[in-house]
C-alpha positions in Angstrom: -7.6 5.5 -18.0 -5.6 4.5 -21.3 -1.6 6.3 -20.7 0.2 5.7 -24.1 4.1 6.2 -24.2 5.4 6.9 -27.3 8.0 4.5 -28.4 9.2 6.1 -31.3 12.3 6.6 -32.9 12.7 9.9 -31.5 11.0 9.1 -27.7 13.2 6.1 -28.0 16.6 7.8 -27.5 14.7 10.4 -25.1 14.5 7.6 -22.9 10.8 6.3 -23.6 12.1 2.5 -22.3 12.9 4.1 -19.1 9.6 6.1 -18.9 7.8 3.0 -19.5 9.7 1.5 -16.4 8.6 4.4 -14.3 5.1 3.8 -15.0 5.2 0.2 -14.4 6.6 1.4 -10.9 4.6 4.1 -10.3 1.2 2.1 -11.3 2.1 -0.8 -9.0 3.3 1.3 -6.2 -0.2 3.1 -6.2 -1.8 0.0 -6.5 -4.0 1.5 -9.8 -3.4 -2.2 -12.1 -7.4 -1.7 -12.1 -7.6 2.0 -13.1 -4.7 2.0 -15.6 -3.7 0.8 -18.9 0.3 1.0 -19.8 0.3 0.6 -23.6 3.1 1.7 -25.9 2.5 3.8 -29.0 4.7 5.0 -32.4 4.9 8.6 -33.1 2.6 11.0 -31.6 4.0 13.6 -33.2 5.3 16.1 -30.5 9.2 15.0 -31.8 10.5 18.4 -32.0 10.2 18.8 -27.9 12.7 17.6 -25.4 11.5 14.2 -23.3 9.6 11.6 -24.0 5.4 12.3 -25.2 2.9 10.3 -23.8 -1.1 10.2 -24.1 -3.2 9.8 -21.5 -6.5 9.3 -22.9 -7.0 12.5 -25.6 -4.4 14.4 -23.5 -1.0 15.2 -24.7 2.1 15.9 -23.1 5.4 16.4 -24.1 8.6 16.4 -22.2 8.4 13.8 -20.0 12.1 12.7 -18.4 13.0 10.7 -15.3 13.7 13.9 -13.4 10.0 15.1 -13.8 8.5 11.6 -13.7 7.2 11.6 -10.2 5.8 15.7 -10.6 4.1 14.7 -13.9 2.6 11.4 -12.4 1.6 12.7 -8.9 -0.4 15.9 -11.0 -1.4 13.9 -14.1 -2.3 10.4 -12.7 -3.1 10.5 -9.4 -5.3 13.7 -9.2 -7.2 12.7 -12.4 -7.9 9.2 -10.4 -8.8 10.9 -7.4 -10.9 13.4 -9.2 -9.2 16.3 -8.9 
């Protein structure tokens, strides 16, 4: 599984370098090193929505903040892992 953060100038003052933290967390915590790749990525083109976008493999969502981080990871991450 390939999760890209967008790091672009708009997901940059959203708070993408903080998003990018979380999922350095998040991935560690779980112990998924094996299952994910963290990369960073310029505009995905969702700008005009509130949060940060990020890609995980084809998939696109927009809005991601710190206070939906761990919602968003636990139903987008981990049940994709687990097959679910």
């Amino acid at each position: 599984m390939i999760i890209r953060v967008c790091v672009g100038s708009s997901c940059h003052i959203k708070g993408s370098p903080e998003i990018v933290e979380l999922f350095k967390k998040a991935i560690e915590e779980y112990h998924l090193e094996d299952k994910v790749t963290l990369a960073a990525s310029f505009c995905i083109g969702k700008c005009n929505r509130v949060g940060v976008t990020v890609q995980i493999d084809d998939d696109i969502y927009a809005g991601i903040t710190k206070e939906n981080f761990k919602e968003f990871f636990a139903d987008n991450i981990i049940k994709r892992i687990e097959g679910k």
